[in-house]
N, C-alpha and C positions, 0 to 999 in steps of 0.2 A: 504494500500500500504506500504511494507517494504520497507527503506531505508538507503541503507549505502553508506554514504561520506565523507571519510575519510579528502581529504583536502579538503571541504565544508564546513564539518562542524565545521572542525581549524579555518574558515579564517570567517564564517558566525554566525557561534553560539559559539564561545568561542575566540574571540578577546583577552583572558586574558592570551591562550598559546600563543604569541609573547615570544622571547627570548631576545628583545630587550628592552631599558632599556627608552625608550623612553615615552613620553605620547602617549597614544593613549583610543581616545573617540568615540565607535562605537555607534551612535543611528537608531534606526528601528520604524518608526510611522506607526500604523493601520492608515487603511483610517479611516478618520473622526475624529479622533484623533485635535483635535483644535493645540496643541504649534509644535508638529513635522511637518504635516500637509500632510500627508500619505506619509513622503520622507524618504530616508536612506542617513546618513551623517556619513562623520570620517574626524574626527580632528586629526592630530599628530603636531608633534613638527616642520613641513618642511611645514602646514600650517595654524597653529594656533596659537596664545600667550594665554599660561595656566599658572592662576596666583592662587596661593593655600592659605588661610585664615583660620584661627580661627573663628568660628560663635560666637553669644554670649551666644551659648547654649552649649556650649563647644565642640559642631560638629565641621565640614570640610566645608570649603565655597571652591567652584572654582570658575572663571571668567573666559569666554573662547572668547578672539577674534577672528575673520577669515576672513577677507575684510569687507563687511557691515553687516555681522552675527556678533551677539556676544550672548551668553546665560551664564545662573549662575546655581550652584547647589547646593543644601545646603542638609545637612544629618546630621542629631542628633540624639544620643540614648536619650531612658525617663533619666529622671531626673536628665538631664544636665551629664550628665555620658560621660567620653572620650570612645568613639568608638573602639571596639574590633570584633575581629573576631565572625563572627556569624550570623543568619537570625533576619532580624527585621521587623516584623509583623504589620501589620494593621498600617500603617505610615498615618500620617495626613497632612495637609500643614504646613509646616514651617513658620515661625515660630508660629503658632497657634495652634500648637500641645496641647493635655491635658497634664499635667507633669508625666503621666506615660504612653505615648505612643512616639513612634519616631519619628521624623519632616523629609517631605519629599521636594523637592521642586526645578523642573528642570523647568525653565522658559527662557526668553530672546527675543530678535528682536521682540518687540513688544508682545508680547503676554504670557500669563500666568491663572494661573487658578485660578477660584474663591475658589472651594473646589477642593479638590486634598481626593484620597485614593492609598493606592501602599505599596510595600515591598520594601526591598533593602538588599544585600547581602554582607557583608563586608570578603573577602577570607581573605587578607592579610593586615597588615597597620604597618605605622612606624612614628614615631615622633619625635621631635627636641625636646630640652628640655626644649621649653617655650610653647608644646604642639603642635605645628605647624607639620602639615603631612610633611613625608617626602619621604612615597612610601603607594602606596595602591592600590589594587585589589579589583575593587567591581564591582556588577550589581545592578539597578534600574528600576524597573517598576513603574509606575503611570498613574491614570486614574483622568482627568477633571470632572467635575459638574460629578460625580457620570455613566459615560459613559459606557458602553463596550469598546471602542476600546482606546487601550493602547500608551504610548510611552515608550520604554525597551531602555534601556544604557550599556553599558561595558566600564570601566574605568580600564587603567591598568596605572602606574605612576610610574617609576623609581623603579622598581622591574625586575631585571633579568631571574626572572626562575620561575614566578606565575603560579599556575597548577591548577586553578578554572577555573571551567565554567557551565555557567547559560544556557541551552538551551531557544531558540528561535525558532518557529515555527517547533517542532517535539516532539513527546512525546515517549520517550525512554524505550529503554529497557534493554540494556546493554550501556557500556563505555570501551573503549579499550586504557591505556594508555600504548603509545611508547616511550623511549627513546633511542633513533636511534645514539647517542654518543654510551652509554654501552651497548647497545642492550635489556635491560630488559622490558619486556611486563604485563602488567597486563589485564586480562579482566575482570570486575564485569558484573553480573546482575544488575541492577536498575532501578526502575521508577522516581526516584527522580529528580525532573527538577535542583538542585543544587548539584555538585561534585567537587570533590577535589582529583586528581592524586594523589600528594603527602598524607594525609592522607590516600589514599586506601593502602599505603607502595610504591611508584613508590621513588624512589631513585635519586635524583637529585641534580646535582653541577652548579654551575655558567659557562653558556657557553654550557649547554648542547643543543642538538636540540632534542626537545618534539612534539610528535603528540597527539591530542585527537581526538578517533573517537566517534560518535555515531552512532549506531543502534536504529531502531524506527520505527513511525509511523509518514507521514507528517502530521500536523494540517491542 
């Protein structure tokens, strides 16, 4: 089944075009999935407290309130190394990571994993000068005790005009980036479940309004 949804798939599968500059934390749990617990949730700034940290793996700690929820998330490159743009592979639980693999680890309101495996996609990131994040655009997947079914994240933080996105439930085939300010269009071909508007050349200022669509195949 071919599929195109242009704002679906902005507002479902790429949480990280928002042009706002606000947190916002989309999560999406497979059934069975134990710490999600097959729900979809978003956090932003109108109804959550997001509190950002230095790990002491020289990763990104968050803490996220929201009435009686609260969850943490921690994300480390190997060998203690400050977090850069990039894909990071075969992530383990934090902090039990081996020191040359990456620490993964979305837990909270009671529940957590014993072993965890998962990736995490860091688009964009910025820091203070005692290391401490100061914007960042990222996606996370992780699987429990070695599970099939997933829990998938999108993290956008005080980034204006972030142009990454991780698709969720479609496997693609092209990407059409809009920017509906200057009118400039790109279309790529791609299968690649991770994209970046801006690197494909899509052109963009602070304040712009960006579309991403995808083309694909539903999962």
């Amino acid at each position: 089944m071919n599929v195109f949804k242009p704002a679906l798939a902005c507002l479902l599968l790429a949480a990280s075009c928002a042009t706002s500059a606000e947190t916002r934390l989309t999560l999406k749990s497979d059934a069975g999935d134990y710490i999600g617990q097959g729900k979809s949730y978003l956090y932003t700034d109108a109804n959550a407290t997001f509190r950002y940290s230095k790990n002491y793996d020289n990763g990104i700690a968050l803490n996220i309130e929201s009435g009686s929820a609260w969850w943490s998330l921690n994300l480390a490159a190997p060998g203690n190394a400050q977090l850069q743009p990039g894909s990071y592979l075969a992530a383990t639980r934090w902090p039990f990571q081996a020191a040359n693999a990456p620490g993964l680890d979305f837990s909270g309101s009671g529940r957590g994993c014993n072993t965890l495996t998962g990736r995490f996609d860091i688009f964009e990131v910025s820091y203070d000068s005692e290391g401490v994040v100061t914007g960042i655009n990222a996606s996370f997947e992780q699987h429990c005790e070695g599970a099939t079914p997933a829990l998938r994240g999108q993290l956008s933080y005080n980034l204006v005009t972030p142009m990454g996105v991780s698709t969720v439930g479609v496997k693609p085939v092209s990407y059409t980036c809009l920017n509906r300010t200057s009118g400039q269009r790109l279309v790529r071909k791609s299968t690649a479940t991770l994209f970046d508007c801006k690197q494909a050349g899509l052109q963009v200022n602070p304040g712009d309004q960006v579309t991403i669509s995808i083309t694909g195949a539903a999962e």
